[in-house]
C-alpha positions in Angstrom: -28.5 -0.4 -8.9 -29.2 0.0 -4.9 -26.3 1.1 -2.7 -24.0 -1.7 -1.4 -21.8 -2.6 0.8 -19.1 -5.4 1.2 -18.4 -6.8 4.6 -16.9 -9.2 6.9 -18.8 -11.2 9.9 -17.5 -12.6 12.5 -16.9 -15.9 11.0 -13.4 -15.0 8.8 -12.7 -16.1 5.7 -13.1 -15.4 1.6 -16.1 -17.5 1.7 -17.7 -15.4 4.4 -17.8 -12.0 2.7 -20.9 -10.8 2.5 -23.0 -8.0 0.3 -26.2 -6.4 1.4 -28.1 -3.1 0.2 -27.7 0.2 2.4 -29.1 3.4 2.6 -27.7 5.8 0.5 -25.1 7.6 2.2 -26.0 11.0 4.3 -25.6 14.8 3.2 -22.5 16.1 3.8 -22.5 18.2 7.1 -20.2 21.6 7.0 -16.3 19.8 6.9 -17.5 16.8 5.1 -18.0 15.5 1.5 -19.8 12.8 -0.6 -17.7 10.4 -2.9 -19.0 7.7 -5.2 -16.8 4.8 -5.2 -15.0 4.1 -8.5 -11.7 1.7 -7.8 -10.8 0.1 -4.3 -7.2 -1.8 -4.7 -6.0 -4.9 -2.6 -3.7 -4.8 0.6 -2.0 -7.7 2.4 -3.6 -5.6 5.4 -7.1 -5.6 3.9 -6.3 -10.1 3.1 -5.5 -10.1 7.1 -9.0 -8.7 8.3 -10.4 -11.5 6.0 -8.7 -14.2 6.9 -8.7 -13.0 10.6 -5.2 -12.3 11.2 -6.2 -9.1 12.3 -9.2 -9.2 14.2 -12.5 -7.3 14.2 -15.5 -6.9 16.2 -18.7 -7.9 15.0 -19.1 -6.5 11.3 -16.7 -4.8 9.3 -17.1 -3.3 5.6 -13.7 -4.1 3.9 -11.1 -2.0 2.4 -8.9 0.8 3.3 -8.0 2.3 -0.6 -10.4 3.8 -2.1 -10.3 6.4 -5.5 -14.0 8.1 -6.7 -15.6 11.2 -7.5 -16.7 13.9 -5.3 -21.1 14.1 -5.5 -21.9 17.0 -2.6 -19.4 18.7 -0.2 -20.7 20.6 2.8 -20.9 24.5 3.6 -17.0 24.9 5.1 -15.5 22.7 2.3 -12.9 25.3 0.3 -10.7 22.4 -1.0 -12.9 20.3 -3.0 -16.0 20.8 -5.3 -18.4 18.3 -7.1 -16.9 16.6 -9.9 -13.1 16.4 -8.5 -11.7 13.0 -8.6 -9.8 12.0 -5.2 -8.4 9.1 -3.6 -8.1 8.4 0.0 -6.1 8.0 3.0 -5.1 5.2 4.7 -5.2 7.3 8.2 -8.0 9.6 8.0 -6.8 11.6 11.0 -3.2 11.2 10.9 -2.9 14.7 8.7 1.0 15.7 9.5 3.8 15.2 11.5 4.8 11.9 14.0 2.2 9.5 14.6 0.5 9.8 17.9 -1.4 6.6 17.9 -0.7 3.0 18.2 -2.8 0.3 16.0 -5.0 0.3 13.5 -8.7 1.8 15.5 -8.8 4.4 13.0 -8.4 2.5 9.7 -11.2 2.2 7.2 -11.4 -1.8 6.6 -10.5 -2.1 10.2 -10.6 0.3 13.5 -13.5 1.6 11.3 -16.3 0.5 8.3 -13.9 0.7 4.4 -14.5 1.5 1.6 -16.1 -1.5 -0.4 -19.1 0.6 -0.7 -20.6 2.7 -4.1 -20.9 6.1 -1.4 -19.5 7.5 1.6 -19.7 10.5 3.6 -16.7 11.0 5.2 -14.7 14.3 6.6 -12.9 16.4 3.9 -9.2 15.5 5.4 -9.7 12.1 4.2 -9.3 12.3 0.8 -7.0 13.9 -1.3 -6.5 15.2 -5.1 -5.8 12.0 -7.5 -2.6 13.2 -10.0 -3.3 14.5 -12.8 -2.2 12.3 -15.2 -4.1 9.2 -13.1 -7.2 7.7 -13.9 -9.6 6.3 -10.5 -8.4 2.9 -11.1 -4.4 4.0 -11.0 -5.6 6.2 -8.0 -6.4 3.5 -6.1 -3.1 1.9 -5.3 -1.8 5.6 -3.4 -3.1 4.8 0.0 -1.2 1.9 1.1 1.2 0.4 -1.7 2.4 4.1 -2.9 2.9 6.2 -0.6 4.6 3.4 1.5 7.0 3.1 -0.8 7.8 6.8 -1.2 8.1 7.0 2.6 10.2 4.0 3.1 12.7 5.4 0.1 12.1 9.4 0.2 11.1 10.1 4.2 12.9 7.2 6.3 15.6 5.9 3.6 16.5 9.4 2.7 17.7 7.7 -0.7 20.1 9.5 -3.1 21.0 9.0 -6.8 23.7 6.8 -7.4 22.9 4.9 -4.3 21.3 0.9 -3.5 18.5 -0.1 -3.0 17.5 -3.9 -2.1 13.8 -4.7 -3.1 12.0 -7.7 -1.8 9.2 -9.1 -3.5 7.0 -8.0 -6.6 3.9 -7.1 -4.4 2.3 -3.5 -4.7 5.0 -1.8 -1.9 7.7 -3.4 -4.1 6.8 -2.5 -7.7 5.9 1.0 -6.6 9.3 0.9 -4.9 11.5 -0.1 -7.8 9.6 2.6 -10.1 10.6 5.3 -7.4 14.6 4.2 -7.1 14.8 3.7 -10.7 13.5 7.5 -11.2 15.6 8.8 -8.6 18.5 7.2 -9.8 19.2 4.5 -8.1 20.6 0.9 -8.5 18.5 -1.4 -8.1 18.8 -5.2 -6.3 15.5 -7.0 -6.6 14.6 -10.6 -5.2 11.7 -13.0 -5.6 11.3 -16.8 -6.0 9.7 -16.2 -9.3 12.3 -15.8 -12.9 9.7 -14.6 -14.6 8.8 -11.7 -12.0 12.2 -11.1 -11.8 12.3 -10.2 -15.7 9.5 -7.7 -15.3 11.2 -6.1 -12.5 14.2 -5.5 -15.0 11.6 -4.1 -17.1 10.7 -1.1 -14.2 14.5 -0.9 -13.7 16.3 -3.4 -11.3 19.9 -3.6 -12.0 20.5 -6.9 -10.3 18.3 -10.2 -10.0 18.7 -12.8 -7.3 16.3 -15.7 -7.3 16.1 -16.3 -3.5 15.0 -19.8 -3.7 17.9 -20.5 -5.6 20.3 -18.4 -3.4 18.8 -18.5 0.3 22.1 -16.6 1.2 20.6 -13.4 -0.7 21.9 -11.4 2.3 25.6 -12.4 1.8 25.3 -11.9 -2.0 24.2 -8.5 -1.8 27.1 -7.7 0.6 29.3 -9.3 -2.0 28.0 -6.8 -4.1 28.8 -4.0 -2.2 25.4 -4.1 0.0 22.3 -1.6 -0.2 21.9 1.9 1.5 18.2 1.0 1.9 16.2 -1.9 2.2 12.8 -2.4 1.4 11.6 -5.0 3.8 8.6 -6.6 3.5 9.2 -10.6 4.5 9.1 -9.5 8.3 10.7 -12.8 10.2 12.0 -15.1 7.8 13.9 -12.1 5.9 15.1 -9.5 8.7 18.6 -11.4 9.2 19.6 -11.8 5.7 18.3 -7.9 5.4 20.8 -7.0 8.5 23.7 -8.6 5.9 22.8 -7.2 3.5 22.2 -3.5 4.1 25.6 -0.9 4.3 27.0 0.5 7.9 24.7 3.1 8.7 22.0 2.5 6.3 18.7 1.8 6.8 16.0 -1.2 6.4 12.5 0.0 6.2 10.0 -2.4 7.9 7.5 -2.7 6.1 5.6 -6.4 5.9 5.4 -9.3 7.9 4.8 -11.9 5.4 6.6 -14.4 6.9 5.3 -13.9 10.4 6.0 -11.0 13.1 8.4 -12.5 15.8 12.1 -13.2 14.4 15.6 -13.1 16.9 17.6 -10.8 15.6 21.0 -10.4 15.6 21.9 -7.7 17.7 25.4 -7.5 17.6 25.4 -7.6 14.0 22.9 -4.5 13.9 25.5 -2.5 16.4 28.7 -3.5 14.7 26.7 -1.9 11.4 25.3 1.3 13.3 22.0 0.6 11.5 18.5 2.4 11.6 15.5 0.3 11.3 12.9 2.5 10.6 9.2 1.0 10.8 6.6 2.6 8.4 3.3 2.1 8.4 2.0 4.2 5.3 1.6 8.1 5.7 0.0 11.0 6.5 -1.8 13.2 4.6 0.8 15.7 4.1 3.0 12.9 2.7 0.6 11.5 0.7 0.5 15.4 -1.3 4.0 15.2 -1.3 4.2 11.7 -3.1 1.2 12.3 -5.7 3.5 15.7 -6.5 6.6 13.3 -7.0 4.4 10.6 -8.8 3.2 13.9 -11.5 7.2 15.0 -11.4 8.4 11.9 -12.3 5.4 10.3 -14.1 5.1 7.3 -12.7 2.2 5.4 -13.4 1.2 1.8 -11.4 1.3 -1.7 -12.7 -1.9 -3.5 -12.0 -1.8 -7.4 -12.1 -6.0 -7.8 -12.7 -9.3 -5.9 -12.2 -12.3 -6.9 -10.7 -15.7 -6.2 -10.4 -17.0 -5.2 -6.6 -19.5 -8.1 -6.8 -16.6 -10.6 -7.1 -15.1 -9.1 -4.9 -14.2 -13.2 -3.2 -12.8 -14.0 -6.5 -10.5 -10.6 -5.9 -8.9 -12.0 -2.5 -8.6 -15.4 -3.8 -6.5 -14.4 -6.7 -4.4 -11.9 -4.2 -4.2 -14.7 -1.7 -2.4 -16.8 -4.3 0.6 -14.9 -4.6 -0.2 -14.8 -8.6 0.1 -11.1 -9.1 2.7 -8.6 -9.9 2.3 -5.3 -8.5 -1.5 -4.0 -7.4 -5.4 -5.3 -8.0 -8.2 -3.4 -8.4 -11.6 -3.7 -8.1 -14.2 -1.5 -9.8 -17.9 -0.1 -8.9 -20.4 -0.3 -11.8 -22.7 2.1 -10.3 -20.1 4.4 -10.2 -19.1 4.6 -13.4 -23.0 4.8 -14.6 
């Protein structure tokens, strides 16, 4: 099969993706390696560069998660060898430490070409190990969804056994979320529109289920209930106030999404009466990510994926995502890379 590559035109839209044959990708130089594509996985990030919410210039190969094999690695490359399986990072640059940048201009499947392509050649740092009890297609939802979750709960929430957690959702940040607070001991408040996603986040181990449609008060509920050290907050505008009822004095809402839009008044005497700390996160770094794939092996945690694709329908992929049907990550898978 020739070497292809996924991509977005100007025009956005599902409709408008487009494939097209490439060259196969270069020899590594010194720092760099090659990487056959195996498993990308779907991001509400990579469904706003479709659909134009987050603009691009020109053309733009898709995706920012990517999970493959390792084909050639250049002369200064001690880390990896051919054969290894790895998974990559959502900032290829951003290696340790506070971020020093602003935006997205270094992002695969945005600032820069992704990775819904069968090869790349890319620098060393931007790919990592996979676990080792992960196949590609589990590895794939690290980048984003994972290690989001890990930083929101482990980095920024500082969460501890016995404490509360408040979940929004049952997207990929969310599942991944629940799994981590319900192996570090946790309880667990989870809330979605949907009973029957509800039940399955019982399943991964939320304590207590509030339908929000039914109960649009969902903040004052939870405070009935004693409130949560951290929330995981992914709704963005329509959600932040009933989060600010909702979380404990002096805990800590980790913004995560903007689902429901970006601009929201908030209530700021509320926030300083509660001494709160909102704490945005934007994935990881590198270092983090090695610090949540150890955490993922400790604990064994493995993903839930909703569906997988194949690359080629890869407009099928978005439309399903776009529909809200799923329940934790979708993947999409290369042929030629598993030849």
């Amino acid at each position: 099969m020739d070497n292809q590559q996924w991509y977005i035109g100007s025009n956005k839209g599902i409709e408008h993706i487009l494939s097209r044959p490439v060259n196969a990708a270069a020899a590594p130089q010194a720092h760099e390696i090659s990487v056959a594509i195996h498993s990308n996985s779907l991001n509400y990030h990579d469904l706003g560069v479709v659909m134009g919410m987050m603009p691009v210039e020109g053309e733009r190969v898709l995706l920012s998660d990517a999970a493959g094999v390792v084909t050639a690695v250049g002369s200064e490359v001690s880390e990896f060898k051919v054969g290894d399986k790895v998974v990559s990072t959502f900032f290829p640059t951003w290696h340790r430490g506070k971020p020093e940048f602003i935006g997205f201009g270094g992002v695969p499947g945005d600032g820069t070409d992704g990775y819904a392509q069968h090869h790349v050649t890319v620098d060393q740092h931007a790919f990592t190990h996979i676990p080792a009890h992960f196949d590609l297609a589990q590895a794939a939802t690290i980048p984003t969804a994972g290690i989001t979750a890990w930083r929101a709960l482990v980095v920024e929430g500082q969460l501890q056994a016995g404490q509360t957690v408040l979940i929004q959702g049952t997207g990929g940040v969310s599942v991944y979320a629940c799994q981590l607070a319900h192996a570090m001991g946790a309880k667990i408040i989870a809330t979605s529109s949907s009973d029957d996603k509800l039940s399955e986040m019982q399943k991964l181990g939320a304590d207590v289920l509030i339908n929000y449609r039914k109960h649009p008060d969902w903040g004052q509920q939870v405070a009935e209930l004693g409130g949560a050290d951290v929330v995981v907050e992914v709704g963005g505008a329509q959600t932040m106030v009933q989060s600010l009822l909702a979380v404990k004095p002096a805990g800590v809402i980790a913004l995560i999404g903007v689902l429901s839009g970006m601009d929201s008044p908030l209530p700021i005497g509320l926030m300083l009466n509660k001494q709160i700390a909102i704490k945005s996160v934007l994935t990881g770094n590198r270092e983090q990510q090695l610090a949540f794939i150890a955490d993922l092996e400790r604990y064994r945690i493995q993903p839930i994926i909703s569906k997988t694709f194949a690359i080629a329908d890869l407009q099928a992929a978005f439309a399903y995502q776009a529909s809200q049907q799923h329940l934790g990550k979708i993947i999409v898978t290369h042929p030629i890379a598993q030849a």
